[in-house]
N, C-alpha and C positions, 0 to 999 in steps of 0.2 A: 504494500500500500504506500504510496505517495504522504507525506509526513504532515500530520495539522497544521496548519500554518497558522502564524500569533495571530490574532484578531486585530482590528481596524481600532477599536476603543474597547475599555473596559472598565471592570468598576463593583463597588456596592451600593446595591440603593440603599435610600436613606430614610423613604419613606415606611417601612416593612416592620414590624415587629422585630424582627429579628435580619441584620444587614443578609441578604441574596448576592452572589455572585451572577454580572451578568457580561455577557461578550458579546460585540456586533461586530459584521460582516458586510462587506459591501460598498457600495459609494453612498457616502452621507448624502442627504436629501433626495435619492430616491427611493420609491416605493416601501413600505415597509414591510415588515411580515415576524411576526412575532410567534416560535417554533417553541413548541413543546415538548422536553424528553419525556420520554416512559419510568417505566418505575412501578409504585413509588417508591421514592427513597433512594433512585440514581442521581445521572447528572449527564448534565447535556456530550458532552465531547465522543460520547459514544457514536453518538450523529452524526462524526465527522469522520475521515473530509468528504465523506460524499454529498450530506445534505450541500455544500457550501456550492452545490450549481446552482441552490436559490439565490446565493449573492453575485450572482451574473445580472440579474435586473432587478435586485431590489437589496434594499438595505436590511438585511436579519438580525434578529436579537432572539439570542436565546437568554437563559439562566438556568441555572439551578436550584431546583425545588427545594424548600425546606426541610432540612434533615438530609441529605444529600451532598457529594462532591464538595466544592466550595461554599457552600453553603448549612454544611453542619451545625450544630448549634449544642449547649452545654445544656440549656434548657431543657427537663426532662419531662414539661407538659406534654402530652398526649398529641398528636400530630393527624388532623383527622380530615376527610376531602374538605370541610367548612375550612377548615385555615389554607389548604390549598386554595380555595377560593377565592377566600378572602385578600391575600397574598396576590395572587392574579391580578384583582384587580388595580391591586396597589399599582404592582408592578405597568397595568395600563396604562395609567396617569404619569406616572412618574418618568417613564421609558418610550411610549409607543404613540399614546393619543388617538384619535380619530381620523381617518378613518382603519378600524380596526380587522385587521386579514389574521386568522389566527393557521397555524398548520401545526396540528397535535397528532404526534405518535405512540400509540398502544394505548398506553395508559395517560398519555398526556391527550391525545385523542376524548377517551372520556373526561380529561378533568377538563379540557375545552366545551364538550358538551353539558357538563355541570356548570358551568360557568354562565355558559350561552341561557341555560332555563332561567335561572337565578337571575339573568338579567333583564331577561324579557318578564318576569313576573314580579321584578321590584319597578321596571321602567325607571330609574333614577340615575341622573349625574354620578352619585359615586359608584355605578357600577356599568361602565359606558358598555350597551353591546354591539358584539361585532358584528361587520357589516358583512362580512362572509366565513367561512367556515371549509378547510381541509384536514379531512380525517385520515390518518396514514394505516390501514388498521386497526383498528381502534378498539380494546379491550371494551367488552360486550357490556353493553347499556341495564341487562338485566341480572340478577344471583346466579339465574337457571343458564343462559346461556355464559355466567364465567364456570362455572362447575364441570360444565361439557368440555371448556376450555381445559380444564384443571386435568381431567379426568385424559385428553387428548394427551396431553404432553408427559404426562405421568407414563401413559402405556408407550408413546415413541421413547422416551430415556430410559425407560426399561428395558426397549426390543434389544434382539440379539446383536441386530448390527452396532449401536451403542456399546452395549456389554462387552463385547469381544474389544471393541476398539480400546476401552476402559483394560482390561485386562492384561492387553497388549504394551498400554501404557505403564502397566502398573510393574510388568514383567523385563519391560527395556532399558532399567538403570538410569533412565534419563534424569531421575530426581538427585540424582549424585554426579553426573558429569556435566549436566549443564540446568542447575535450576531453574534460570530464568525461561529457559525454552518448555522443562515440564508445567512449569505454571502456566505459560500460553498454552501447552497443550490440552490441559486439564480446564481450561476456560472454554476453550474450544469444546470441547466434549461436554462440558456442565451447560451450551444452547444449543448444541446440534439438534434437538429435535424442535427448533422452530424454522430447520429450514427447509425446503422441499430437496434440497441437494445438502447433504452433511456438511459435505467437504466446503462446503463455502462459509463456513463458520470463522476458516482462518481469516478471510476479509474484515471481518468485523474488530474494532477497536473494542479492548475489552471495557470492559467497566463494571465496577463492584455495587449493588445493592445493598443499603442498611437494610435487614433485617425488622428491626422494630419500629420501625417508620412505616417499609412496606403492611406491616401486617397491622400498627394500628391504622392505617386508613382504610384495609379495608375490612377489617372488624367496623369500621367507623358506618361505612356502607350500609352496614346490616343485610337483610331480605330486598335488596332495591331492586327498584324496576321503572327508568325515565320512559318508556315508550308513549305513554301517553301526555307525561308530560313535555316530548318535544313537541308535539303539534302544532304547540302556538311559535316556535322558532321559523319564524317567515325571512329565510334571508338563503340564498344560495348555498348548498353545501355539496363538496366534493368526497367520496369517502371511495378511496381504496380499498383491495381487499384482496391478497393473494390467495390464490386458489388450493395452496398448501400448509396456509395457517394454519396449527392447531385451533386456534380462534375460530370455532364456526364458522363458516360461510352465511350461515341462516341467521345470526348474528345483525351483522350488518346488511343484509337484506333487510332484515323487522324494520333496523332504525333507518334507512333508506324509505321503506314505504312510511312510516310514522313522519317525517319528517315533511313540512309541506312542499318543498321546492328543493329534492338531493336527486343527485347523480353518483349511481355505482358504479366505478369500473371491476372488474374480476381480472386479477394480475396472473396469468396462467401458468407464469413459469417461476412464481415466486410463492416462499413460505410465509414468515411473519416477519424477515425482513428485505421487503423487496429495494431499497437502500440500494442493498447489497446486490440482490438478487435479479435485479429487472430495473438497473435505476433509466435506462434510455427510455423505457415505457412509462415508469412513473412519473419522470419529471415533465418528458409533453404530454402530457395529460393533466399535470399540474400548473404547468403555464399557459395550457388552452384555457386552462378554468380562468387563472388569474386575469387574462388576455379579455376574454370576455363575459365573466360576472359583473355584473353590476356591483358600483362599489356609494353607497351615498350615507353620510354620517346621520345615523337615527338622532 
């Protein structure tokens, strides 16, 4: 892979609870678009350097989510989707303004779409909503279809292709002659089954998850289900959806038809990260949207 390259500015906000580490991409003053990582409990640079073909025609801003990468905190309150929310928004005002393009992956995907209901049903200045919406995958809108998800990736890290690879590893001395290489490998192997091709696991930048961030938010979740509440989200929406997700398919179809004005594509040759996997298909498909959505500040 070709090496991250430093970002254009960077920074912690100031307006946040708790200071966010955020990096921007691109030529200042154009377009924005304001990128979500998954999680929770990661941190954006995973994203990279493939997402940064978004800063070919627009200015991007990521960060990192609370409890996460540059963004960790000592703080040991409870970390729950409402603070990601609430957070989001900050981060809005502070970083992004109007008109607002969001592009959320897996799990930032969903806290994009918690964010989106939240704002259409407070209608209020402090919580400005976006004027369109790209969903990259996007961790399933209801309990029943993350479960199916859970349940999906459970039985691909267990199958035999997995296991053998794991034992293989485990058998080949590498953790004693070169550890830094067993580590990437053993990363490699701890997401292969989100891809439709294993072996394409080595492209991905790794990245570590907090633990107990991820699980209080989504303990925090409880039994949920937004399907009915996107209906009133009247604004353009893009949701991708690789055909080899453990992530359901039937997933982001629900929230495809719930939603009043989305567009599914189905990524054919890609798992749950087509980044990686099918970024030439994903990204004109993402700049046709951006090209022609309508963009008008609510």
């Amino acid at each position: 892979m070709p090496p991250i390259p430093p970002p254009r500015a960077s920074g912690f906000t100031r307006s946040t609870p708790v200071p966010l580490y955020w990096a921007a991409y691109g030529r200042a003053g154009a377009p924005r678009l304001l990128v979500l990582h998954g999680g929770p409990g990661a941190h954006h640079d995973y994203l990279l350097p493939q997402m940064l073909v978004l800063a070919e025609k627009h200015e991007v801003i990521f960060y990192d989510q609370r409890g996460g990468g540059q963004s960790k905190t000592d703080d040991r309150s409870p970390i729950t989707w409402e603070t990601h929310v609430a957070d989001l928004g900050l981060v809005v005002r502070e970083l992004v303004g109007e008109p607002l393009s969001i592009v959320g992956y897996s799990w930032g995907g969903l806290l994009a779409v918690l964010y989106t209901v939240e704002a259409f049903e407070r209608r209020s200045e402090a919580t400005p909503a976006p004027a369109r919406l790209v969903l990259i995958d996007p961790a399933p809108v209801t309990r029943t279809y993350r479960s199916q998800f859970e349940a999906n990736f459970s039985e691909r890290q267990s199958g035999a292709s997995v296991l053998g690879l794991r034992e293989e590893l485990a058998q080949s001395g590498l953790r004693e002659r070169d550890p830094d290489a067993y580590r990437q490998r053993a990363f490699e192997l701890s997401v292969a089954g989100y891809f439709a091709d294993p072996a394409r696991a080595r492209d991905l930048t790794p990245f570590r998850v907090i633990g107990r961030v991820q699980q209080q938010v989504w303990e925090s979740l409880g039994d949920f289900d937004l399907l009915q509440r996107v209906e009133q989200v009247e604004i353009p929406v893009l949701i991708l959806h690789g055909r080899h997700d453990p992530i359901p398919l039937e997933a982001s179809e629900a929230l495809a038809d719930a939603l009043p004005d989305a567009r599914l594509v189905v990524l054919e040759h890609s798992g749950h990260v087509p980044y990686v996997e099918e970024p030439d298909t994903l990204f004109r498909e993402i700049e046709r949207f951006l090209e022609t959505a309508p963009v008008q500040v609510r």
